[in-house]
C-alpha positions in Angstrom: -24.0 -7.5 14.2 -21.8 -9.5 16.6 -20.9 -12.1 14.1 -19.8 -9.9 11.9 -17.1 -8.9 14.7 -16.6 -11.9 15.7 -15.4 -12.7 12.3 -13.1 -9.6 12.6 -12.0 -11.1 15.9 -11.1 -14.0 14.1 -9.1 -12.7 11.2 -6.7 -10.3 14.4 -5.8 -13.1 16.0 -5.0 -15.3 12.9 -2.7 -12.1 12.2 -1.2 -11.6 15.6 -0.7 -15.8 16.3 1.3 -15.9 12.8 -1.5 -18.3 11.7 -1.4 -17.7 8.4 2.7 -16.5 8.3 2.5 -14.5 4.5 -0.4 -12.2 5.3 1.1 -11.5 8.9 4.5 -11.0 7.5 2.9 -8.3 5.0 0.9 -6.7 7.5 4.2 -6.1 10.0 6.4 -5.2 7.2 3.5 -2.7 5.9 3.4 -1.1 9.9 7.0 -1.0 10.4 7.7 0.7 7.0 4.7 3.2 7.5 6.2 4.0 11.5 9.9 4.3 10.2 8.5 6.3 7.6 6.6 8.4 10.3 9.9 9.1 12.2 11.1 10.8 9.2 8.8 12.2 7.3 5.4 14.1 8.7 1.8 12.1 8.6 0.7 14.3 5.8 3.3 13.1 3.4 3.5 9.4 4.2 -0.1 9.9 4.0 -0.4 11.3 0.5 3.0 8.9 -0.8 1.2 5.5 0.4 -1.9 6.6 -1.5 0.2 7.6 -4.7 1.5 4.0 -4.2 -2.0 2.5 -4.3 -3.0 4.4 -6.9 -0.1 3.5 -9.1 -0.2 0.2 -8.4 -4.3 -0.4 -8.9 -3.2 1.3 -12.4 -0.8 -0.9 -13.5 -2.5 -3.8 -12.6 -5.6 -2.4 -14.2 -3.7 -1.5 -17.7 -2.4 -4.9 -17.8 -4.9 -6.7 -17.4 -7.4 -4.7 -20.1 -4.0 -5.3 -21.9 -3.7 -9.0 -21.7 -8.0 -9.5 -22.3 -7.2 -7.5 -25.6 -4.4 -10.1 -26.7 -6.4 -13.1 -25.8 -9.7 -11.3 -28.1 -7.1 -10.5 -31.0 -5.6 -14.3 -30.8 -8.7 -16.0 -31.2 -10.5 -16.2 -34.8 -12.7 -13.5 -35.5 -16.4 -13.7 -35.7 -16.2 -13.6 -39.6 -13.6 -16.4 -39.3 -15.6 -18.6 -37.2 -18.6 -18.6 -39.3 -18.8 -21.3 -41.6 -19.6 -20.0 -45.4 -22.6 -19.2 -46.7 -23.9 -21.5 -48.9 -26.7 -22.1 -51.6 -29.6 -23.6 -50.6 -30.0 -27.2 -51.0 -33.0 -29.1 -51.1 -35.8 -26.9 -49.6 -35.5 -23.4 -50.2 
């Protein structure tokens, strides 16, 4: 609806007016590498190169973090650990 784009209005000019200077600086670093890559390299290959970057980078960030959620499960006590003995019944059985 037209809030939606008025919400995408919002978030352009935040970029273009420097608003928010670390996501603009991103986003004009990430256009001026993909158009100097452009004047050396044909659409199909800086095409097919950015998306190999993505997808290296979604990997390694998913790898380590499945890697760091199975070092915090093996640092904690197991669920054997944490149980408290079994014991004989006492009183009313």
């Amino acid at each position: 609806g037209a809030g939606h784009s008025l919400h995408w209005a919002d978030h352009l000019a935040d970029l273009v007016y420097w608003r928010d200077t670390r996501t603009s600086a991103l986003v004009f670093t990430g256009v001026m590498v993909t158009l100097l890559s452009l004047l050396h390299f044909s659409i199909v290959s800086v095409g097919s190169y950015g998306a190999l970057a993505v997808l290296g980078i979604t990997i390694t960030l998913r790898l380590g973090r499945k890697g760091l959620q199975a070092l915090r499960r093996s640092d904690g006590p197991s669920a054997r650990e944490s149980d408290p003995p079994p014991t004989l019944c006492q009183g009313e059985c």
